[in-house]
C-alpha positions in Angstrom: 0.0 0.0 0.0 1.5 3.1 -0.4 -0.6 6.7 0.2 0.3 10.6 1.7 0.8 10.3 4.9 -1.4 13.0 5.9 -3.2 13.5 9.6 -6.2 15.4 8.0 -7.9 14.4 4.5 -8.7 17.4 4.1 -6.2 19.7 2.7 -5.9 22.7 0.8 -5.4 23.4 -3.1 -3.7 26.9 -4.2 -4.6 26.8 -7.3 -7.3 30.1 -7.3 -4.7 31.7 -5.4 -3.4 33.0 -8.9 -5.1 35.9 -10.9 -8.1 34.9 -13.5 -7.7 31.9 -15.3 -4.7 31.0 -12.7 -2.7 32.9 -14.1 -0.7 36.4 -13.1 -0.9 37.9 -9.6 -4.3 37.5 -7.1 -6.3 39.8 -6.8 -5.7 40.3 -3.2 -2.2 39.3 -2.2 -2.6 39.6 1.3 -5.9 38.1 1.6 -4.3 35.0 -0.6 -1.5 35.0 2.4 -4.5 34.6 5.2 -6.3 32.2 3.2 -2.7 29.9 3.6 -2.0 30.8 6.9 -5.6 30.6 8.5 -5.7 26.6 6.8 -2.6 25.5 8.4 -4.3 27.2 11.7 -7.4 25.0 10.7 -5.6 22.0 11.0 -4.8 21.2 6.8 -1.0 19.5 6.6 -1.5 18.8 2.9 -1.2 21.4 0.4 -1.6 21.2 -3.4 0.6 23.7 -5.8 2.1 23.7 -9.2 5.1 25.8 -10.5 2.6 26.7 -13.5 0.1 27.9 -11.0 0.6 31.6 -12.0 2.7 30.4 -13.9 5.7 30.9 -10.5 2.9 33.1 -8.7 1.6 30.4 -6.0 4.8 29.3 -4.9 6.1 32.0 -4.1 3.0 32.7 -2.0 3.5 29.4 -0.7 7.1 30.5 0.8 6.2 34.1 1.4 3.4 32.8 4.0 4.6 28.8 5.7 8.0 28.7 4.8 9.8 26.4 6.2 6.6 24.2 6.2 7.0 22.7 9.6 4.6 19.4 9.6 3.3 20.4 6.1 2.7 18.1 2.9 3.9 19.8 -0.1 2.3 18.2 -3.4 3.0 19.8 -6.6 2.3 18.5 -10.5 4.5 18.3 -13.6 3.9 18.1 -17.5 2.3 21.6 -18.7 3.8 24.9 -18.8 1.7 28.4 -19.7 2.7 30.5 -22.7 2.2 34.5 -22.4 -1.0 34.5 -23.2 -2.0 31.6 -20.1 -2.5 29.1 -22.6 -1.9 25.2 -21.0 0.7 23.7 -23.1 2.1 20.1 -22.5 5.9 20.1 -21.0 6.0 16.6 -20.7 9.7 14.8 -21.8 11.2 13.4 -19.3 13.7 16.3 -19.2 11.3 18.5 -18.8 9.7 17.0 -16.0 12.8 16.7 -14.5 13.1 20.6 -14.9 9.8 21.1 -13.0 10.4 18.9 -10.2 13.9 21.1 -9.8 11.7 24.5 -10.4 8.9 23.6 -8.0 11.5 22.9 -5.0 13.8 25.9 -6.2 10.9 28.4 -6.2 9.4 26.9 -3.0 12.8 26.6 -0.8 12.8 22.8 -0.2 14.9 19.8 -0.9 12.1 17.1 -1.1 8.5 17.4 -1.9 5.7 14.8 -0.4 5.0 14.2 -3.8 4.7 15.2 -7.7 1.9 14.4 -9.9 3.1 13.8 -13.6 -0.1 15.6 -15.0 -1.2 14.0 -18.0 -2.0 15.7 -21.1 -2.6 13.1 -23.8 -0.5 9.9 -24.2 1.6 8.8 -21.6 4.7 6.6 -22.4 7.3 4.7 -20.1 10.2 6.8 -20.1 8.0 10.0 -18.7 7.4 7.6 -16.0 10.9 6.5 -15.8 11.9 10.4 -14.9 9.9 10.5 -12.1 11.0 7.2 -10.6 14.1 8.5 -11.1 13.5 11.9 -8.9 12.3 9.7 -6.2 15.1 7.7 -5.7 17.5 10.8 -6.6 15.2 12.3 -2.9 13.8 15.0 -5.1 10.5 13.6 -4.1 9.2 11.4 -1.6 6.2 9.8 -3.4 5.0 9.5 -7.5 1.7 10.8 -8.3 -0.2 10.8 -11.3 -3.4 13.3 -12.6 -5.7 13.5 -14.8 -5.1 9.1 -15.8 -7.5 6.9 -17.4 -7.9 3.3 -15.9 -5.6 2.0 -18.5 -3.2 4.8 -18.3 -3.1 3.9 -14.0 -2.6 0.4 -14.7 0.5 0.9 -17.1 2.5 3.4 -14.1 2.0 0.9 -11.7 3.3 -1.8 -13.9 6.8 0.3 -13.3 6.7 2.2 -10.0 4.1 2.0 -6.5 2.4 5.3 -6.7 1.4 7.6 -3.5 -1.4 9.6 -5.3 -3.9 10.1 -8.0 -5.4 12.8 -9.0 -8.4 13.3 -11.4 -11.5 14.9 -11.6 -14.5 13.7 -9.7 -17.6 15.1 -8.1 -21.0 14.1 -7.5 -22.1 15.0 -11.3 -18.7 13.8 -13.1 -18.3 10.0 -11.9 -16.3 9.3 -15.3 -13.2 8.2 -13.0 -15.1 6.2 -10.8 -13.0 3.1 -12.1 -9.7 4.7 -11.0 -11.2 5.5 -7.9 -12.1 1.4 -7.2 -8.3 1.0 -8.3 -7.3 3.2 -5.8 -9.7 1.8 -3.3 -8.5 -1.9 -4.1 -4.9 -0.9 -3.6 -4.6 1.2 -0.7 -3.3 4.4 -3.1 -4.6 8.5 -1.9 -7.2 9.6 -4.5 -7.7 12.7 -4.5 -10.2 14.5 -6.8 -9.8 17.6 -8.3 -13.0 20.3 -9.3 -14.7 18.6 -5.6 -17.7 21.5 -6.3 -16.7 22.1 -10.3 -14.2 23.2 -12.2 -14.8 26.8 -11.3 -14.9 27.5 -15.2 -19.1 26.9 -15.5 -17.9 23.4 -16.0 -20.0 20.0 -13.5 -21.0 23.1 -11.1 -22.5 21.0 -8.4 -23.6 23.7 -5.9 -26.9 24.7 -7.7 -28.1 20.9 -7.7 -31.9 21.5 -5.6 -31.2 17.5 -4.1 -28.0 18.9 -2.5 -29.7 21.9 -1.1 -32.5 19.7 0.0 -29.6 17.4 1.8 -27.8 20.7 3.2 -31.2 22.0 4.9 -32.1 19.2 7.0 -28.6 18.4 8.0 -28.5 21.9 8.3 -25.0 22.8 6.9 -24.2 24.1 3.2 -24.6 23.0 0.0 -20.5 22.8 -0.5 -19.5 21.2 2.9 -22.4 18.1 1.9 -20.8 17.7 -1.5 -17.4 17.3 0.3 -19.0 15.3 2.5 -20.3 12.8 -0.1 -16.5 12.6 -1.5 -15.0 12.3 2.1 -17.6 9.3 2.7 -17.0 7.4 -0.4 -13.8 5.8 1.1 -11.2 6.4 3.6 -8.7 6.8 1.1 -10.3 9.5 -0.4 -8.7 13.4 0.3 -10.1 16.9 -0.8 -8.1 19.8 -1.7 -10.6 22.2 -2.3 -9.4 25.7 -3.5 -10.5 29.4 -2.7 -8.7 32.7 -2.3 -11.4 33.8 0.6 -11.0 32.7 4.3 -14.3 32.4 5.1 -14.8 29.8 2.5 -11.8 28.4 3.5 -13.4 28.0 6.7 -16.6 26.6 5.3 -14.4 23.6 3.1 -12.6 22.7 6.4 -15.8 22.6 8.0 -16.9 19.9 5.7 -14.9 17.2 7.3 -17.2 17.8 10.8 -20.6 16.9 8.4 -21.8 13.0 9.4 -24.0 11.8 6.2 -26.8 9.8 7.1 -28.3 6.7 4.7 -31.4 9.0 3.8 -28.8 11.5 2.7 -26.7 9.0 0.8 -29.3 7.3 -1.2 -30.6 11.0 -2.2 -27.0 12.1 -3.4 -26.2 8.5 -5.0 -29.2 9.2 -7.1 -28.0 11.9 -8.5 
């Protein structure tokens, strides 16, 4: 089995601490430096990033507000890179993946990082996985992740390496990944779904569903902490890293992991 080692599933992703579209400044630096230091007060010890977050924006951040990180996990993902307009682009050889592991712990001031997802953007071959293998045992990295995998694409990195993490999107109205997810249940691997509540982009918005609402009223919590909820319940190997640049939602994700589904509530979200 191999998984984060993380006290509290749920963490903390940085990702909307960037400017629109994640990229360039926030809009609010220094609420974007209370949002990081309020969730380590909250209790969160795992924290995602990217060096293309920004693109170099969020880690920087990152250091400016928890360096040195004492007790924190520090995940970060490889295999894109922006262009000047903010476009995604694949960066994805095994040199440069190499080159973002070195940036990510350049720009965030550490020696090893809990782990890196290779984030991937298409095809996926051997040798990409073959560079992260080797950052692990070069102590770049602690663990190998993966993101945005099929089934398939899971099966053929664990064929070569154990890996700590997965990453893909999954929420309750995008179950596409809900085969990776049993893998990850079956072996004991940290899944860890990105877009919990929606991409943010108008893209599987769950918030507006009236079921959840109905859920939320009689448990009486909010809309976002049950949909949390519903991921947190699915399986103990399941961690959130839902992202905001405000505190006080920052306050209502953490809040989430307090919220006790009952059967009545899962059959009405299962439905769904």
């Amino acid at each position: 089995m191999a998984t984060l080692p993380v006290r509290n599933r749920l963490g903390y992703g940085a990702m909307q601490l960037a400017g629109p579209r994640v990229f360039g400044p926030p809009r609010d630096r220094d609420e974007a430096l209370r949002v990081l230091r309020r969730a380590v007060e909250l209790g969160v010890d795992h924290i995602d990033t990217s060096q293309y977050y920004g693109p170099d924006v969020v880690n920087e951040l990152l250091r400016e507000a928890l360096h040195p990180y004492d007790g924190l996990h520090l995940v970060s993902k490889v295999g894109a890179r922006r262009d000047a307009t903010g476009a995604w682009l694949p960066w994805d050889r095994p040199a440069d993946l190499r080159q973002g592991i070195e940036d990510n712990l350049r720009s965030l001031g550490v020696a090893q990082l809990a782990a890196v997802n290779l984030r991937v953007m298409g095809t996926l071959d051997d040798d990409q996985v073959g560079a992260m293998v080797q950052a692990r045992e070069d102590g770049l990295i602690a663990g190998v992740g993966v993101s945005n995998v099929t089934h398939q694409q899971l099966l053929q990195v664990l064929a070569i390496t154990d890996v700590v993490c997965v990453q893909n999107a999954y929420n309750l109205v995008n179950r596409s990944s809900r085969a990776v997810l049993d893998e990850c249940i079956v072996r004991g691997i940290s899944f860890v779904p990105f877009f919990p509540l929606g991409s943010g982009f108008g893209v599987d918005d769950v918030r507006g569903l009236p079921a959840l609402h109905a859920v939320a009223q009689r448990l009486g919590v909010t809309p976002s902490q049950v949909a949390l909820a519903w991921l947190l319940d699915l399986n103990p190997c399941v961690l959130l890293i839902p992202g905001t640049s405000s505190v006080a939602h920052l306050e209502e994700n953490v809040g989430a992991a307090d919220v006790v589904l009952d059967d009545a509530a899962r059959e009405q979200l299962a439905r769904l």
